[in-house]
GULUMPA-961028 format. One record per residue: x, y, z of N, C-alpha, C, CB in turn; residue in three letters. Coordinates in steps of 0.1 Angstrom, whole numbers, plus 5000, padded with zeros to 4 digits. Atoms other than C-alpha are relative to their C-alpha. Glycine has a CB too. Example, Ala and Ser with C-alpha at 12.3 -4.5 7.8 and 13.67 -1.06 7.14 Angstrom:
500949885000512349555078500950125000499050005012Ala
499149895000513749895071499250115008500450054986Ser
//
This chain:
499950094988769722069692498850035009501350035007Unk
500749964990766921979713500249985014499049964997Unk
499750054988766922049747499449975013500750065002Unk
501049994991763622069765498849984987499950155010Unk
501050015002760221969755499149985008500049944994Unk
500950024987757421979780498750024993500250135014Unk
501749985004753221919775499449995016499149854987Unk
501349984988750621989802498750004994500150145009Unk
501549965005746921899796499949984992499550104999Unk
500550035019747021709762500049785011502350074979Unk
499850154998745921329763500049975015501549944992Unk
499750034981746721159801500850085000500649865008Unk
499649884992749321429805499350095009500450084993Unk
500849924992747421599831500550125000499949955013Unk
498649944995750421759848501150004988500849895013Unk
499149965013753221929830500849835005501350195002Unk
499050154997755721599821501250094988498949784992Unk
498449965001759221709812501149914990500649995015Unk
498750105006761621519787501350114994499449884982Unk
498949975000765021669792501449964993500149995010Unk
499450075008767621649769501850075007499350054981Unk
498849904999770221889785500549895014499550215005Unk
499550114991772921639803500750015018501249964992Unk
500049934988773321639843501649974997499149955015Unk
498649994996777021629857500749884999500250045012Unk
499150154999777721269852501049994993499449894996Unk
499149975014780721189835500249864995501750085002Unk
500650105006779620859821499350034988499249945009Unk
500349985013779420789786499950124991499049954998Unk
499949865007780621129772499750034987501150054999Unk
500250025013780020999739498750024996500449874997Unk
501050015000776720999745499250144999499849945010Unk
499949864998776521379748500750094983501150025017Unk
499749905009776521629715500350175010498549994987Unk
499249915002778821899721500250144992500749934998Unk
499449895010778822239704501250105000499150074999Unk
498949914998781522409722499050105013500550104982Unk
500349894989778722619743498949955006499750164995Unk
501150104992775722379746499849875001498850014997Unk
500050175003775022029752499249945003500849925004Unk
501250074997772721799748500049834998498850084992Unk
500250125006772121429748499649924992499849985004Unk
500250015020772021259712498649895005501949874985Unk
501550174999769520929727499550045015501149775002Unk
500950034989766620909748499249895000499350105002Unk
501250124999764720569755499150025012500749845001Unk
501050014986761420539773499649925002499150055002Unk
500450114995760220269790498850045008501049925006Unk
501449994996756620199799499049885001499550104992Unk
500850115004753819969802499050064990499249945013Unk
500949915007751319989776498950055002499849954991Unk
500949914998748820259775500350095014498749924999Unk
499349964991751220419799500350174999501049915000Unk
499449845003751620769781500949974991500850085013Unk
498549935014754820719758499550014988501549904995Unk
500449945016752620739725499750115005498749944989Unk
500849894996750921009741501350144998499349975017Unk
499449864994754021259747500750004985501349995017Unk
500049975015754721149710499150074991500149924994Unk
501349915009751521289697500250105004498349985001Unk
499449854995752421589720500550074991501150005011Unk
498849895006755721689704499549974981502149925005Unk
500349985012754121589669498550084998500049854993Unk
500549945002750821749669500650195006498949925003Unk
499349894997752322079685501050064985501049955015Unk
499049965010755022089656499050054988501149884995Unk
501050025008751821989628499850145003498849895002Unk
500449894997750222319644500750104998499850005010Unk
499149844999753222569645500049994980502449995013Unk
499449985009754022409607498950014989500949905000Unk
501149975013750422439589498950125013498949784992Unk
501049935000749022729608499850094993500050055008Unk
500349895007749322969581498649974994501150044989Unk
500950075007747122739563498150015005500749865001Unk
501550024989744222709594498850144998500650005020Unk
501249905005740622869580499850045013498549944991Unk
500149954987739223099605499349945004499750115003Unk
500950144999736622839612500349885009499949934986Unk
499750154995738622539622501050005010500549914989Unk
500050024984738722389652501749924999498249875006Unk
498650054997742522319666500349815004500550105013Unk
499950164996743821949670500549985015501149914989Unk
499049974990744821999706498649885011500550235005Unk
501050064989742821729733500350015015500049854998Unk
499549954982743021809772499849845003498650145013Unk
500450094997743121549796498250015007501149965007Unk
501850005000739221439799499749955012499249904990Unk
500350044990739421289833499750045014500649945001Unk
500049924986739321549853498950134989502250055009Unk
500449875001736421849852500450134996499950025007Unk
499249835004738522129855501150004988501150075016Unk
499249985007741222009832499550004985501049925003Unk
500750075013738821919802499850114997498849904999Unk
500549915003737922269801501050134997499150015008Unk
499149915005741622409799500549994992500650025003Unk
498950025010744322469774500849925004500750114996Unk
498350054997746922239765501350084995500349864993Unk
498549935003750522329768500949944993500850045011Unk
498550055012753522269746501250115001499449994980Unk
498749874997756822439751501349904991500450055025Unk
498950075007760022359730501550085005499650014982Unk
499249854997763322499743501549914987500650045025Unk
498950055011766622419714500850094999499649964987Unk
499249885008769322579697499849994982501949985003Unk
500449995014768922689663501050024990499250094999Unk
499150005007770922709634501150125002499450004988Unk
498949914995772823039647500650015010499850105000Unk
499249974987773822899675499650035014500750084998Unk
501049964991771423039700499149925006499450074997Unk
500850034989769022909728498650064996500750065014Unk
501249895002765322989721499349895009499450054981Unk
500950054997762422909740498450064994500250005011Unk
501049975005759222869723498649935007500349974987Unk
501850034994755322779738498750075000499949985013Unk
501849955002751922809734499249925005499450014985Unk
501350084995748622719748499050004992499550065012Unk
500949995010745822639733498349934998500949954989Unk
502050065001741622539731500149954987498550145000Unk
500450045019740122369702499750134991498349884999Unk
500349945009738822679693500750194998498549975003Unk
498649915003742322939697500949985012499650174999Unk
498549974992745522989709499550125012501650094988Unk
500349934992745223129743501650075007498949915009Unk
498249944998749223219751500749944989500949945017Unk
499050035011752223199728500950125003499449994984Unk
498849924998755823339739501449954989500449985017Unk
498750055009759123299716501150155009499750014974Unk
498649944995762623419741500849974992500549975013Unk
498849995005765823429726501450065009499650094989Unk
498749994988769423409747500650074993501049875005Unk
498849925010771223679726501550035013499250194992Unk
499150034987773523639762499449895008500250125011Unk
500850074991772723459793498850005003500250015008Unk
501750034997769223589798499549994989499050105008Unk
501349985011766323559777499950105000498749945001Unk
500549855005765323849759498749964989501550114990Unk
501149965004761823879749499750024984499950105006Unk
500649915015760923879710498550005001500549904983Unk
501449944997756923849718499449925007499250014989Unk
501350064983754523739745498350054996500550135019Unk
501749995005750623669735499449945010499649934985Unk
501050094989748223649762498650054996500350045020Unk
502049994999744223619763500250014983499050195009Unk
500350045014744723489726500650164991498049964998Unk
499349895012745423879712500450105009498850084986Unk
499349884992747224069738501149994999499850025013Unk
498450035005750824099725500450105003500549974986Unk
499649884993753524279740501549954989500050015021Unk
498750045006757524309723500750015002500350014994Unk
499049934995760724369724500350154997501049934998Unk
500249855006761624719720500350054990500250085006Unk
499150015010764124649690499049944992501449935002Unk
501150105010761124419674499050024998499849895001Unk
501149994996758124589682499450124987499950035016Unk
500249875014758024839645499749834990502250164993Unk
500250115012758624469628498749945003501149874999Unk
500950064995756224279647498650045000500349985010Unk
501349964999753224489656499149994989500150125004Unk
500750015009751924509622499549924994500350034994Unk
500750145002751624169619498849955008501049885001Unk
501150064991749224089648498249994993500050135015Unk
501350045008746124169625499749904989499650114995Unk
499950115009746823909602499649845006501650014994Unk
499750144993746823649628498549975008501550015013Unk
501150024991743823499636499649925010499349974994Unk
499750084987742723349672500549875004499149985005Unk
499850134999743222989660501250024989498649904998Unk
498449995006746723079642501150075013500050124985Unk
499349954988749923109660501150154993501049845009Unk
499649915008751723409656501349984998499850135005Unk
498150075005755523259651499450004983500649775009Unk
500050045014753923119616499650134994498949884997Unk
500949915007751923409608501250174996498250045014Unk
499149895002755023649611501449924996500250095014Unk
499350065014757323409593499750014986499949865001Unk
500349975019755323439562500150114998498649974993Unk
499849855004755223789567501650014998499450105012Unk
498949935002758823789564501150075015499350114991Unk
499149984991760023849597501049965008499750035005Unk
499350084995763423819603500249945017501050054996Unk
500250054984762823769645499749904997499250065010Unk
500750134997760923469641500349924988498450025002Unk
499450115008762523319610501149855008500950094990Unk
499050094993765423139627499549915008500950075007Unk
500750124989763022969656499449934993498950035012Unk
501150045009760222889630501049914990499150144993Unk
499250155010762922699606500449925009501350014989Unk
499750104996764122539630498849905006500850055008Unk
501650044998760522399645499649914987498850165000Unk
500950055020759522339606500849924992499750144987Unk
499550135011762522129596500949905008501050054987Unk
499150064989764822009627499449925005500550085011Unk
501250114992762121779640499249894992498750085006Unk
500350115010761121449624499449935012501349924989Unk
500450124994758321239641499449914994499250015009Unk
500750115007756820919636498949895008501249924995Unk
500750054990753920769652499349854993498850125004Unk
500650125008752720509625501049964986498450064994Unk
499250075013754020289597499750054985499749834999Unk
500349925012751920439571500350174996498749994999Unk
499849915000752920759577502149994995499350065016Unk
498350015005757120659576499649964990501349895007Unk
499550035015756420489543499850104988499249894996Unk
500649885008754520779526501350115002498250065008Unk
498649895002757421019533501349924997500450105016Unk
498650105002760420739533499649994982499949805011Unk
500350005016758920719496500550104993498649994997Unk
500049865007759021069487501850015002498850155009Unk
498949965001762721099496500849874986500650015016Unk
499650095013763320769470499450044988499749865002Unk
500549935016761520919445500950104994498650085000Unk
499449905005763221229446501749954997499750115011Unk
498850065010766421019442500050004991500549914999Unk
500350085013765220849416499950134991498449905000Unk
500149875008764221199396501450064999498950115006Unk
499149935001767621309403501549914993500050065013Unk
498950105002769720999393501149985010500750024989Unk
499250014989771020989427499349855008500050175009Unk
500150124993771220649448500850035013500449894991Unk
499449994985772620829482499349955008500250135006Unk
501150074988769520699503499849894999498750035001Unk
499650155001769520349483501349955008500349984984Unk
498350074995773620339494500150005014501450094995Unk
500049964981773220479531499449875000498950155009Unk
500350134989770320179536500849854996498149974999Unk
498950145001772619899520500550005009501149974990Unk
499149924990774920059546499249895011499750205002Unk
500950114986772219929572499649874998498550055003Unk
499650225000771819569560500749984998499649884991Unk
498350134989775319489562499950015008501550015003Unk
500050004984775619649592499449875007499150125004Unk
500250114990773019429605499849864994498850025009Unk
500050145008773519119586499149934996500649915006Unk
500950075008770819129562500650004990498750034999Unk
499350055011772018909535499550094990499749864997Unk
500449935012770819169506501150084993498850105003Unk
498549985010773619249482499650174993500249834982Unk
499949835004771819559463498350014999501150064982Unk
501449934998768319759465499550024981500150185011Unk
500349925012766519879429498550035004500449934984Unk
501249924997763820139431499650054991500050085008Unk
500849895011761620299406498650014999500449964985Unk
501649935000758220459400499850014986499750165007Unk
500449985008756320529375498450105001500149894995Unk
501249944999753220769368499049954988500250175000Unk
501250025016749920669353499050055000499449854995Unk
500449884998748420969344499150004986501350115001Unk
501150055016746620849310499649884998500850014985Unk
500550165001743820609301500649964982497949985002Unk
499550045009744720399271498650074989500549835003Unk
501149925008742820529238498649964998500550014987Unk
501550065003740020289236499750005006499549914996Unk
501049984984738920349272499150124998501250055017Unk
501149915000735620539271500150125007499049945004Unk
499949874987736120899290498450005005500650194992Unk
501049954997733721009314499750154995500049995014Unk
500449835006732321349300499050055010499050014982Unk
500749924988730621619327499950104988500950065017Unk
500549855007728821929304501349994987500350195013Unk
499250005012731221809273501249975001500150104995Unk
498750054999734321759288500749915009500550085002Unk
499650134990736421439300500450035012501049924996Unk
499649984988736921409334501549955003499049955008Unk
498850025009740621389332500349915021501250204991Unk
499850074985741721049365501350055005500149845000Unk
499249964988743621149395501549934995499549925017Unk
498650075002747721079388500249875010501350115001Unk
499650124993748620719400501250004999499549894996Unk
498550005000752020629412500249865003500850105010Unk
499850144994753220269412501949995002499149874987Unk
498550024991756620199430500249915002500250055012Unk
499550134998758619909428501149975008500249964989Unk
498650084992761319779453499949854998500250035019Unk
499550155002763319469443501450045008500349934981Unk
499050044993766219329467500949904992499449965011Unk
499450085011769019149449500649905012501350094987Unk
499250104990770318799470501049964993499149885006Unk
499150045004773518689465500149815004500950115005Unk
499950214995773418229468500749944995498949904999Unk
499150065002775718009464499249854997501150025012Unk
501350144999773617639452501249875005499049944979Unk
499950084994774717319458501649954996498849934998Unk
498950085014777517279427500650135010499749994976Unk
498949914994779417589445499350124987502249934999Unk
500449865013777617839415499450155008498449934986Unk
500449874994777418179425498550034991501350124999Unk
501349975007773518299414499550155009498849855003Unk
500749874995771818629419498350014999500750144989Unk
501750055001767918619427499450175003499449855015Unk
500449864991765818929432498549975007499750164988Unk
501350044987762618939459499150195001501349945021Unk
500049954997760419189458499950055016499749994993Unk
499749934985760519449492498649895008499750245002Unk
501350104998756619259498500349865008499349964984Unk
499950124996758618939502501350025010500249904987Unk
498750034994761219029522499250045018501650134993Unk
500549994980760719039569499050144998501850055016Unk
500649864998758819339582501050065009498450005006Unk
499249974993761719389602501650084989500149885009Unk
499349945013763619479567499250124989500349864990Unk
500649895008761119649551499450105013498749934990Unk
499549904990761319879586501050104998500449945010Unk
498649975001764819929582500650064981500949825006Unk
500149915014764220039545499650115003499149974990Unk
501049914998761420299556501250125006498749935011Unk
498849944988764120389586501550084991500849825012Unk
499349995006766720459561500350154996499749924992Unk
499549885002766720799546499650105011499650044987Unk
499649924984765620979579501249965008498849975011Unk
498650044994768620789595501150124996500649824993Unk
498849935010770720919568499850185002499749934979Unk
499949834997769321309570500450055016498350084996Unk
499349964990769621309606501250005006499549975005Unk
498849984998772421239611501050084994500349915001Unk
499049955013774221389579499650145007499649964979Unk
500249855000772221739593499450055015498950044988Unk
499649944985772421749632498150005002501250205002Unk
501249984991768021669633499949935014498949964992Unk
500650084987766021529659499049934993499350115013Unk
500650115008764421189649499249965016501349874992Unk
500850124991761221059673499649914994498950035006Unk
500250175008760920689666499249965010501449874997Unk
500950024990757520569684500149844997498650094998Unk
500150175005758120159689501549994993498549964985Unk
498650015008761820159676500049854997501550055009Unk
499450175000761819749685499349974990499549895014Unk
500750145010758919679662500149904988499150044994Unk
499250125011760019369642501150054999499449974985Unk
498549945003763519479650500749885013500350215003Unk
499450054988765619239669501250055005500349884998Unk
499049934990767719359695501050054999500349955008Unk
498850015005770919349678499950154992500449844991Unk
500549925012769219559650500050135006498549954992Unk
500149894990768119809678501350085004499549955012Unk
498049964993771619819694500450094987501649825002Unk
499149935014773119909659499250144998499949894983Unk
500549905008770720169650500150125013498249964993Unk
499849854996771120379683501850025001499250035016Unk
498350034997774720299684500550104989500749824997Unk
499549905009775020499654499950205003499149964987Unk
499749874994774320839676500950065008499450035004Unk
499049974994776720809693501849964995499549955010Unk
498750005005779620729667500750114993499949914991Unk
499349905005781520939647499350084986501449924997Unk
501049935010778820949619499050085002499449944995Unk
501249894993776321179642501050124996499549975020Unk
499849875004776521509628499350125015499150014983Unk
500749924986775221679663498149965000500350234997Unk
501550044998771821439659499549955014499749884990Unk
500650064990769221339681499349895002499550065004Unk
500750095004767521019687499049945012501049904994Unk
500650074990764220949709499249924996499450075008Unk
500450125001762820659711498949925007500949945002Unk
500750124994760220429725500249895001499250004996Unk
500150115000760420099735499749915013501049994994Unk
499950084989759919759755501249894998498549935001Unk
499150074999762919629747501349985011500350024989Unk
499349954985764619599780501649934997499049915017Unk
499050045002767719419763501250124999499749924990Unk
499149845001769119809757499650105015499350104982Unk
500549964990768519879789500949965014498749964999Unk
498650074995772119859805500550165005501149904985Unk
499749894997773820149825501850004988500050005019Unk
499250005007776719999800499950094986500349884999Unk
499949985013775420149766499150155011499149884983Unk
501049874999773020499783500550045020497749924996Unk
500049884982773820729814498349995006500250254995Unk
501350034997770920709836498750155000500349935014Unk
501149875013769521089820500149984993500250144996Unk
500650005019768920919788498649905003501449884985Unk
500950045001766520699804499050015010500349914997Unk
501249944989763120769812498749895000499250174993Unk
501550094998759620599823499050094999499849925015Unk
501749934997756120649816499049915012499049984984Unk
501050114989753620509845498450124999501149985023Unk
501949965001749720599842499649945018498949854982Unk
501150004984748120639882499049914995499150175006Unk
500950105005745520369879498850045008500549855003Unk
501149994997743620559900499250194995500349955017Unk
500149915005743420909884499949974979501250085007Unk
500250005014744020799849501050114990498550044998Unk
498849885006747221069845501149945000500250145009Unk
499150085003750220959830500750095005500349954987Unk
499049914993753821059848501149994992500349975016Unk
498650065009757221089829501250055012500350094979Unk
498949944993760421069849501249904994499750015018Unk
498750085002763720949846500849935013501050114994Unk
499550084987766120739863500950055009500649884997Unk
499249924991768221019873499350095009500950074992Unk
501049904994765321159889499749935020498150004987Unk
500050094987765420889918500850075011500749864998Unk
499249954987766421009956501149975002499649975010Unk
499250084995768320729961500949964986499249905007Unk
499350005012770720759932500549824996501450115002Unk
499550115006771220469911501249954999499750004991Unk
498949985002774420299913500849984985500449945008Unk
499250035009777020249885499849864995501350035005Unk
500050165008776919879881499049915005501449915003Unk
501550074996773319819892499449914984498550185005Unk
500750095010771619559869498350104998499749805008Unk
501649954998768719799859498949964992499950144998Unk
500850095010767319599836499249875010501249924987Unk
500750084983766319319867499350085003501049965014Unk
500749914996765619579882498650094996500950054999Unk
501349975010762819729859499149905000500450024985Unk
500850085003761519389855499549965012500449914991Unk
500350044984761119359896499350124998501349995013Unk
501049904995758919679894500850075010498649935005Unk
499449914994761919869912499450154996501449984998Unk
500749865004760920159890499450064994500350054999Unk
501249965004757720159885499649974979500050165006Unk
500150015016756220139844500449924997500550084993Unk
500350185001755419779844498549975000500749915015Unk
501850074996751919589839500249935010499249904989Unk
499950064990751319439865498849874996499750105013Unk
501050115003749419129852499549915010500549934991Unk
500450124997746718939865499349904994499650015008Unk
500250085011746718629848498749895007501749924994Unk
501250084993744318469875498750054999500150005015Unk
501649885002741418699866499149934985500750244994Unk
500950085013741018459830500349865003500650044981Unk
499750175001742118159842498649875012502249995011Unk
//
């Protein structure tokens, strides 16, 4: 369960910006709220913003931060970190960005994890642990290699520090070593968290989990997304998927030869989705047609992609960022897909979101700590994130905040001027 995520100093984040997951006192929409018995956190967060306002931005945050913790073992001593400051300001261009993650983890516990970081090393990196109410200390890294421990962890730990080089963080670098302290945060980091910032990126992994059906003769991720076109009343009766590898040229294809020997081509994978329609013609004859996925909306071949991350997060209590949830999704489609975190099929999941779809944007379906704004200063160039429970003047119960939003009540709106081309 996540329950904090904070960046300072990456992208227009200037200033630390905050997305809170841990629920205030309201007692509105309880449903809305995952429950463990000792922590709780809210399953949906939507953001609203104008564009180039920050909300990709606090997505690249929480996905390059993860990238980092989940391929540092990997990072040559050489290479330069993916971490960007904000550039608009002197002094900040020249500091580290921050990233801090706070959750519970598969045993049930509270951990807080963060690091800072240059392009060219980690300059802080702490991981606490609530084994009660306070935090207790498993390691604290300042000035890149000054580490201190706990006093129960500091025989496991210490020995690892020379392994870990300035531009590695030490969570990863003492996971591979084997240490149980930092196992439990570090899986959770490395598999509880699913983002998504691009379409080519969901299809390339939404693939790999249909393949691996396919190799196994299992159709649980085909049946889950049928699941989702009824639901939203796309006419498609049944899915069929299969691959193939083409890993050999045919015999009368000439090889290339290097010093005698063929140069043997890269494995190809070709992948087919067909959709089966169910039509009735003119005589009353029932007929079955298939289409490939190519010919079907982009708002279906979304909701394919969307499919087996739907299905793991929820079936295994992750955290799903969806950057653009609306795109080619009509509203209805939207509704349905967060409506499912808050039914009976959420397994303790999470679901944040992006959007401009102000149609879900009702104090009837979201407490007003699920929903947040991005607004970019127009005169600094620093993006701000706050929520609507963050207002002085408390929002009421049966305020229209949707009007409201589109009146520039609160803020993270364009403000178009259309007289400037006309």
């Amino acid at each position: 369960m996540l329950l904090q995520f904070s960046v300072e100093n990456y992208l227009s984040f200037k200033e630390q910006a905050v997305l809170s997951l841990v629920p205030s006192s309201d007692k509105e929409h309880l449903n809305n709220i995952n429950d463990n018995g000792v922590f709780k956190g809210l399953n949906t967060i939507a953001i609203y913003g104008a564009n180039a306002s920050g909300k990709s931005n606090l997505f690249r945050a929480a996905t390059v931060a993860l990238n980092m913790i989940r391929n540092s073992a990997n990072t040559q001593v050489d290479q330069l970190l993916p971490v960007v400051p904000f550039k608009l300001d002197e002094k900040s261009k020249k500091e580290p960005s921050v990233f801090e993650f706070q959750f519970i983890a598969s045993d049930g516990k509270k951990y807080i994890y963060g690091f800072s970081a240059l392009p060219d090393r980690i300059v802080e990196e702490y991981l606490y642990c609530y084994n009660s109410y306070r935090p207790s200390k498993v390691f604290d890294r300042t000035e890149t290699d000054s580490y201190s421990f706990s006093r129960t962890m500091k025989k496991e730990l210490e020995a690892i520090v020379r392994f870990t080089t300035k531009n590695r963080l030490f969570i990863s670098s003492a996971t591979l070593m084997n240490a149980e302290s930092t196992r439990t945060a570090y899986e959770w980091l490395a598999k509880g968290i699913d983002t998504f910032m691009n379409v080519g990126d969901l299809q390339n992994r939404a693939y790999e989990y249909y393949m691996k059906d396919y190799d196994n003769n299992s159709r649980e991720n085909i049946e889950f997304t049928k699941e989702l076109f009824k639901a939203a009343d796309i006419s498609i009766s049944d899915i069929d998927y299969s691959y193939r590898k083409i890993d050999e040229l045919p015999p009368d294809v000439p090889r290339i030869m290097i010093n005698n020997e063929p140069i043997i081509p890269a494995v190809e994978i070709r992948q087919e989705v067909n959709t089966e329609h169910i039509v009735t013609d003119e005589d009353g004859n029932i007929k079955k047609y298939k289409l490939s996925l190519q010919e079907e909306s982009l708002g279906t071949t979304m909701l394919f992609l969307y499919g087996p991350f739907l299905k793991e997060t929820l079936d295994k209590g992750k955290v799903l960022f969806i950057d653009e949830i609306d795109r080619s999704m009509h509203p209805f489609v939207v509704s349905f897909l967060i409506s499912l975190f808050s039914s009976d099929r959420n397994n303790g999941a999470q679901l944040i979101v992006t959007t401009h779809d102000t149609s879900q944007l009702s104090l009837e379906r979201f407490r007003r700590d699920q929903i947040y704004f991005t607004e970019k200063d127009p005169k600094t160039g620093a993006s701000d994130l706050y929520s609507l429970d963050d207002f002085e003047k408390p929002v009421r119960k049966d305020e229209n905040i949707r009007k409201k939003y589109l009146q520039g009540r609160y803020g993270a709106i364009p403000y178009v001027h259309a007289e400037d081309l006309l």
